[in-house]
C-alpha positions, 0 to 999 in steps of 0.5 A: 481451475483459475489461477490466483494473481499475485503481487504486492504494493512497494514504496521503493526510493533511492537510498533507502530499503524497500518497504512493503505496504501490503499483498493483492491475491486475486486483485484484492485490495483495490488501492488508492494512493494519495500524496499530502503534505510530509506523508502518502496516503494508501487507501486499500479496499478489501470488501464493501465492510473492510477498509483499511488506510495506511500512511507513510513517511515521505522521507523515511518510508516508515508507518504513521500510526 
């Protein structure tokens, strides 16, 4: 039996709460990170079909819907 990998991808900056971006099981999703202008960028790859892209606030760590 193999054992699962765990961990999770954090944004962590100085006087500010952590925020958690999202969790890797078994080295899923693959993530890319990319910084633009104002906001970062995560790309995360679950499978060949399930592809997510999620953008944060550069200095308020908060989610760009």
């Amino acid at each position: 039996m193999r054992k699962r990998s765990r961990g999770a991808v954090t944004l962590i900056g100085s006087g500010m709460p952590e925020v958690k971006v999202c969790d890797i099981v078994n080295g899923k999703p693959k993530v890319r990170r990319i910084e633009k202008g104002n906001y970062i960028e995560f790309h995360l790859k679950y499978s060949i079909f399930h592809k997510e892209i999620k953008r944060y606030d550069k200095n308020t760590f908060e989610e760009i819907k």
